[in-house]
C-alpha positions as CSV (number, residue, x, y, z in Angstrom):
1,X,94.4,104.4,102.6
2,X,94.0,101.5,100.9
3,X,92.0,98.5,102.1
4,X,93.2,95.1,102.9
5,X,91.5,91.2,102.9
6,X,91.9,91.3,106.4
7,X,89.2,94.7,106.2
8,X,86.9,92.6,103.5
9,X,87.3,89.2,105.5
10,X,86.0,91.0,108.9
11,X,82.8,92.9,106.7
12,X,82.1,90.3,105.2
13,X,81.9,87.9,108.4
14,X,80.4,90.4,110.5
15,X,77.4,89.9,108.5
16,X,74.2,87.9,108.9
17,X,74.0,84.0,107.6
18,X,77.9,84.8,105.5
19,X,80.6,82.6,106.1
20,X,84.0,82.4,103.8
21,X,84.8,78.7,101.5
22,X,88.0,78.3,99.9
23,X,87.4,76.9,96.3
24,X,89.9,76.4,94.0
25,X,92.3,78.3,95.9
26,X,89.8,81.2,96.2
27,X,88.5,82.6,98.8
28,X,84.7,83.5,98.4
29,X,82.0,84.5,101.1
30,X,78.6,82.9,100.5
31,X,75.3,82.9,102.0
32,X,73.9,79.1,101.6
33,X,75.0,77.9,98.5
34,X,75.3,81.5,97.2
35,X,78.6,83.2,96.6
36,X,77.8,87.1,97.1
37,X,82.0,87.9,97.5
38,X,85.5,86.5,96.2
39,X,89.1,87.6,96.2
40,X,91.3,86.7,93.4
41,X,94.1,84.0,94.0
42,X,96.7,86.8,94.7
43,X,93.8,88.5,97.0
44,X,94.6,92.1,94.5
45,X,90.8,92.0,93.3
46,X,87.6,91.3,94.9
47,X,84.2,90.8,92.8
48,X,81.2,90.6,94.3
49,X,77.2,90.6,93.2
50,X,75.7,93.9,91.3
51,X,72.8,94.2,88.7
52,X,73.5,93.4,85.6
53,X,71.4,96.3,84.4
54,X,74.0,98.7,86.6
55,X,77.3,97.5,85.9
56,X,78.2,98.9,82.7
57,X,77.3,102.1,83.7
58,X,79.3,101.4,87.3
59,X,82.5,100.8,85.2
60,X,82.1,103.3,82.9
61,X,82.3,105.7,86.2
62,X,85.5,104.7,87.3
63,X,87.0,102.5,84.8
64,X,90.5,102.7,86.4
65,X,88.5,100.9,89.8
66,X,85.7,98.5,88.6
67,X,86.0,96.1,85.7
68,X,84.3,93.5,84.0
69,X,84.4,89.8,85.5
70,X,86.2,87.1,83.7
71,X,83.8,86.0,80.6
72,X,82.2,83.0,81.9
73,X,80.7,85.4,84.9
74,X,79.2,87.6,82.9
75,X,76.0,85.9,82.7
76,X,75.7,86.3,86.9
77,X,74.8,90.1,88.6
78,X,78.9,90.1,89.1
79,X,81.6,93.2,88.9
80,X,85.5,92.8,89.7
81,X,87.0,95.8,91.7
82,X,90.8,96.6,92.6
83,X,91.7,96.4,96.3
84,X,93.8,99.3,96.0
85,X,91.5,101.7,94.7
86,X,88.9,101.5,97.1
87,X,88.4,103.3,100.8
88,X,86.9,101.4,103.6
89,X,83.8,103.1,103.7
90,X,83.6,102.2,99.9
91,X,84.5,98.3,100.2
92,X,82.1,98.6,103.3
93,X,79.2,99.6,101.1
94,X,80.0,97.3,98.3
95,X,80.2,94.5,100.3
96,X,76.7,94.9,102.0
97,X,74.9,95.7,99.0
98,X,76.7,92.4,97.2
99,X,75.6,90.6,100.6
100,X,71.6,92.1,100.9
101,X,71.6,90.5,96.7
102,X,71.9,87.3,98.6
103,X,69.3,87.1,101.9
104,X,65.9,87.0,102.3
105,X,64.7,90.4,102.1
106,X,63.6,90.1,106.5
107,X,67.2,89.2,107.0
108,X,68.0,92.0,105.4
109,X,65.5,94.5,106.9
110,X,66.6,93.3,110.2
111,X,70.5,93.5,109.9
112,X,69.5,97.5,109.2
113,X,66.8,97.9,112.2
114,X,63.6,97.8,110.3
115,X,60.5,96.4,111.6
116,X,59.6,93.0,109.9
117,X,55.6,92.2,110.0
């Protein structure tokens, strides 16, 4: 079953420090000033943060799924995904991963249960 902004709106909120910004008629999710999530205008495609050094490889896995951001984002850690293609447990995954890019690693390691010195 395909996943819905309503599923990537209540990830992404349910996480530490994130809250959602509408910017030129896009919704993006940001920790502080950074944006770690956004849907496109007609909410069909989300991107959200990944390595640089990973994403070609990423799209080359599933090229009908993940795709290259627009061409003035390719110098950020960024990769474009359609809606449609993905499971929950998938967007789920993509969206924390995007999100951990984005906090302090002790936020992080608390959010999962870690001790923090």
């Amino acid at each position: 079953m395909a996943v819905t902004v309503d599923d990537v709106r209540r990830i992404a909120l349910s996480l530490p420090r994130a809250y959602e910004a509408l910017v030129r008629d896009r919704v993006k999710f940001r920790v502080g000033q950074l944006v770690f999530l956004s849907l496109s205008p007609d909410e069909t495609e989300m991107g959200f943060g990944y390595p640089k050094e990973g994403r070609n490889a990423l799209i080359a896995s599933e090229p009908d799924k993940f795709h290259l951001p627009i061409p003035s984002d390719m110098r950020y850690n960024w990769v474009r995904v359609w809606l449609a293609a993905l499971e929950l447990d998938e967007l789920e995954e993509l969206i924390v991963e995007s999100w951990r890019m984005s906090v302090p690693k002790r936020v992080y390691a608390e959010y999962v249960g870690e001790q923090v010195p």
